[in-house]
C-alpha positions in Angstrom: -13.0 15.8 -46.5 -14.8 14.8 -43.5 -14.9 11.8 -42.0 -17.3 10.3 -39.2 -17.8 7.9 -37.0 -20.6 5.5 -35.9 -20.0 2.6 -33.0 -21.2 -0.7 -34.7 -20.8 -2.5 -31.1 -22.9 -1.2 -28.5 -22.3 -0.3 -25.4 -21.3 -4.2 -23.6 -23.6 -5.5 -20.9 -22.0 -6.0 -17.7 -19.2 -8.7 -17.0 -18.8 -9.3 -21.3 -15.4 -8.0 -21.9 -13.2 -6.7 -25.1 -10.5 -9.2 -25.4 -6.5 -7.0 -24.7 -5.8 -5.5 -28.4 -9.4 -6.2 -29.7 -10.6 -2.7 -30.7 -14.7 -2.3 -31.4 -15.2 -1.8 -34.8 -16.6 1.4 -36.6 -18.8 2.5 -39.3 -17.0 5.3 -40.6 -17.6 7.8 -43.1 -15.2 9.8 -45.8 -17.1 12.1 -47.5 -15.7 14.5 -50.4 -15.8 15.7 -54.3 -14.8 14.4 -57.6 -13.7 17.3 -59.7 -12.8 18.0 -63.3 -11.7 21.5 -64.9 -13.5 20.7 -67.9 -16.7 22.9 -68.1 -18.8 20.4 -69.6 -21.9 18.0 -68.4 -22.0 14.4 -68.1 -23.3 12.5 -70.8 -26.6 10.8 -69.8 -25.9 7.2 -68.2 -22.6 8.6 -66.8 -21.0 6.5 -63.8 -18.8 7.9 -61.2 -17.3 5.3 -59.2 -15.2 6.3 -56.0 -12.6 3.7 -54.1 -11.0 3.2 -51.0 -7.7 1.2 -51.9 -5.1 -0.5 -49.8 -2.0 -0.1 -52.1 0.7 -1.6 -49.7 1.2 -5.1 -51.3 4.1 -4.6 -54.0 3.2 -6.1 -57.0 -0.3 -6.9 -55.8 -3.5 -5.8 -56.8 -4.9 -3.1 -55.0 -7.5 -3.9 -52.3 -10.5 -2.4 -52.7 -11.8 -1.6 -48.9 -15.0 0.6 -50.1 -16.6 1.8 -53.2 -19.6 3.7 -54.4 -20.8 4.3 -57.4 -22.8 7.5 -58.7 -25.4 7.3 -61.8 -26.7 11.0 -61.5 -24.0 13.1 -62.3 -24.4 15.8 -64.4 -21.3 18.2 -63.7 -18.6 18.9 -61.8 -17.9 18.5 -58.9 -19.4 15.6 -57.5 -20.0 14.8 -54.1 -19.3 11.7 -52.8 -19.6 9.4 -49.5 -17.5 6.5 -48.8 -18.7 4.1 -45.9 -16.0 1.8 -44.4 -15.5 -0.5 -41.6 -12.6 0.9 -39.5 -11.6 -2.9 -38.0 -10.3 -2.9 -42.0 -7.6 0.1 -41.5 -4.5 -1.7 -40.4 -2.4 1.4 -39.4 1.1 -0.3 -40.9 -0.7 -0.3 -44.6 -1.2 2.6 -46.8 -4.5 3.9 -48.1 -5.4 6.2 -51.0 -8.8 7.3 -53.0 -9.6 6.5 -56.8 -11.8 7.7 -59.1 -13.0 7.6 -62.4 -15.9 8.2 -64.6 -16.9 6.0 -67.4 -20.1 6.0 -69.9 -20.8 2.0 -70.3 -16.8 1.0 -71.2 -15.7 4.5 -72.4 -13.4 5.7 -70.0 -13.5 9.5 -69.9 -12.2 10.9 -66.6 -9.1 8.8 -64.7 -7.9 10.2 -61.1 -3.7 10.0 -62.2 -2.2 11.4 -59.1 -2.2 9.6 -55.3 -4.9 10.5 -53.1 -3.3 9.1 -49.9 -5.7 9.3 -46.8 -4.8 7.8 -43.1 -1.3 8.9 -43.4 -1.7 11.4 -40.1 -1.8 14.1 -42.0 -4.7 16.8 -43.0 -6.8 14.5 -45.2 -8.2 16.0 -48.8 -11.3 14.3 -50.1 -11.5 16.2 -52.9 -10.1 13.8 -56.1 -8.7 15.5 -59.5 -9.6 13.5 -62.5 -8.2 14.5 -65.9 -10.0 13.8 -68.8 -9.0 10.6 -71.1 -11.8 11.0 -73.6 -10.9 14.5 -74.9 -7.1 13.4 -74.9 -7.4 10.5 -76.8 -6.0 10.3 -80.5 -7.3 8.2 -83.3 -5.7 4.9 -83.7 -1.7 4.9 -84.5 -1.4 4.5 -87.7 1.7 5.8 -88.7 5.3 3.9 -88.0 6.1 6.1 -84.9 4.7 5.4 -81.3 4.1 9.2 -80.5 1.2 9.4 -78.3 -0.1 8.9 -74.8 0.5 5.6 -73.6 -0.5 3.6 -70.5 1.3 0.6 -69.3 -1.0 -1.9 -68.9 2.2 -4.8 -68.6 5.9 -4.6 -67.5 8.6 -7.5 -67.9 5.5 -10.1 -68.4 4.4 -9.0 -64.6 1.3 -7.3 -65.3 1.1 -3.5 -63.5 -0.9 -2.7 -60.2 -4.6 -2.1 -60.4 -5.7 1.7 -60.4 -2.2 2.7 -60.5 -1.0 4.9 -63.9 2.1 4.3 -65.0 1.9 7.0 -68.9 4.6 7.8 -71.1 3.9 10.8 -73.6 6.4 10.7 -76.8 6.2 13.6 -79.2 7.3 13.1 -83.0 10.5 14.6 -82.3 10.9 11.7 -79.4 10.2 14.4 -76.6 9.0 12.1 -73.5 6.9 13.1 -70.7 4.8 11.2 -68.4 4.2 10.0 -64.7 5.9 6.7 -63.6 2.8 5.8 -60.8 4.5 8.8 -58.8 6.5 11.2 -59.6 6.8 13.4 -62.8 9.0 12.4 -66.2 10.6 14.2 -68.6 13.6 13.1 -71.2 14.2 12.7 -74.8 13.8 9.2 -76.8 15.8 8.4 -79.9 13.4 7.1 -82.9 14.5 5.9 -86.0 12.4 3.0 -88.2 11.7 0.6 -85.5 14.4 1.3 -83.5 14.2 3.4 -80.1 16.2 4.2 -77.1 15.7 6.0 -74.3 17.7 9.0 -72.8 18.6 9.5 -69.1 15.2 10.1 -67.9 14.5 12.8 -65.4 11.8 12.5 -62.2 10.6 14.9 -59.5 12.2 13.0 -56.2 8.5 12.6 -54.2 7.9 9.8 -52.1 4.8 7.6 -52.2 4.3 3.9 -50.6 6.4 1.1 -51.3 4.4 -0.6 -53.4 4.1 2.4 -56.3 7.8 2.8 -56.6 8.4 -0.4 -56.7 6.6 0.1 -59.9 7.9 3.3 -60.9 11.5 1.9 -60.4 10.4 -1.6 -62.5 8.7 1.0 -65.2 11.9 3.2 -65.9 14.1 0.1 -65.3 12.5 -1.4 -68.4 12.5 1.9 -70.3 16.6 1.7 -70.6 16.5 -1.9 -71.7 14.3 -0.9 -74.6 15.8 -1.2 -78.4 12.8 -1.1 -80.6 9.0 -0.9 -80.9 6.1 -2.6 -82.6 2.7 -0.6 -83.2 -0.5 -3.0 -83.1 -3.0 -0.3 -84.5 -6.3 -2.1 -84.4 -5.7 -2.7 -80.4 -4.2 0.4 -80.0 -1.4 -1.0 -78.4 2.3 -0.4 -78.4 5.0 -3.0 -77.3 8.6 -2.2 -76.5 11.3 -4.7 -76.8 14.6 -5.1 -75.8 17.7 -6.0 -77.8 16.7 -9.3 -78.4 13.7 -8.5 -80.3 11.7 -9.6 -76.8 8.7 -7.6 -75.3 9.6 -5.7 -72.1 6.8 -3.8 -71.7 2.8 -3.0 -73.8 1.0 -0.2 -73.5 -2.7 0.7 -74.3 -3.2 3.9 -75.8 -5.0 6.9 -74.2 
């Protein structure tokens, strides 16, 4: 990724001075590539939109600091250039990239993974997005919730913007996913509408407050869960807790 730097305040005339701790504002650059493994093209009308996200507030929205948005894609990978204001980086926030690609409201690429940048380390422009159109299954319409599933609500408390929180459950109630962070993996019990969840295992990374606070309310509502209800013409599945109340609904991928 490279990033660069333009002075929006010229150079001051004489005797007009920079108030102590006002710094002069900056039209920066970050430039880099959105990139798919897929070797396919872009369906005509394609969008690729790229973000700039302040992902500090705990369960906040994301704020969006930049975006663009590219409608002549044809394949990967895809440059991008994202133009900022640097008088919006607070240096005691964390910052990340997004990206996804839809085709009107068809999703069909999703960054899932972190992109932090600012974090005073070597910063990587180039953004991984996996593709959500290829994965997808048909509508449930059996009685068990195997599948890929996003949570799009937790505990009533709606989920952060941009951030993935996916479970994957096989038949046989083997359950992978991503919490927002760090890698899952454990075993569910299913049987009729019942279904519990195992001790679930995580890769031990650490990413800004705000996305474990999510991960941690996202497996935190996975041991309270007792049963399940499948809304097929949404596409959605609920998960509810002994007292028959919904803890958590998911949209399916």
């Amino acid at each position: 990724m490279s990033i660069s730097r333009r002075p929006i305040v010229g150079i001051l005339a004489a005797g007009l001075l920079i108030p102590a701790g006002q710094a002069a504002a900056e039209a920066r650059t970050i430039s880099g590539k959105v990139v798919y493994r897929e070797r396919m093209m872009l369906p005509p009308g394609a969008v690729v939109e790229v973000k700039l996200l302040d992902i500090s507030l705990a369960d906040a929205p994301a704020k969006t600091i930049s975006e663009t948005r590219i409608t002549d894609a044809k394949a990967s990978p895809i440059p991008y250039t994202l133009r900022y204001d640097s008088a919006q980086i607070d240096p005691r926030h964390t910052y990340a990239l997004h990206a996804r690609i839809q085709e009107g409201d068809r999703l069909l690429f999703i960054s899932t993974t972190r992109h932090t940048v600012f974090a005073g380390g070597k910063d990587d422009g180039e953004i991984q997005v996996e593709n959500v159109a290829r994965q997808a299954p048909p509508p449930p319409s059996s009685s068990l919730p195997a599948g890929r599933w996003l949570a799009e609500d937790i505990r009533g408390r709606g989920v952060i913007d941009n951030l993935q929180s996916v479970l994957e459950i096989t038949a046989d109630g083997v359950v992978t996913g991503s919490g927002g962070c760090n890698r899952l993996h454990g075993q569910a019990t299913i049987s009729g509408a019942s279904l519990t969840f195992g001790a679930i295992a995580s890769t031990r990374m650490a990413c800004p407050p705000a996305v474990m606070d999510q991960e941690s309310k996202f497996l935190s509502a996975l041991e309270a869960v007792r049963s399940f209800r499948i809304d097929s013409q949404q596409r959605k599945l609920f998960f509810l807790d002994a007292a028959g109340r919904p803890i958590m609904r998911l949209s399916s991928l």
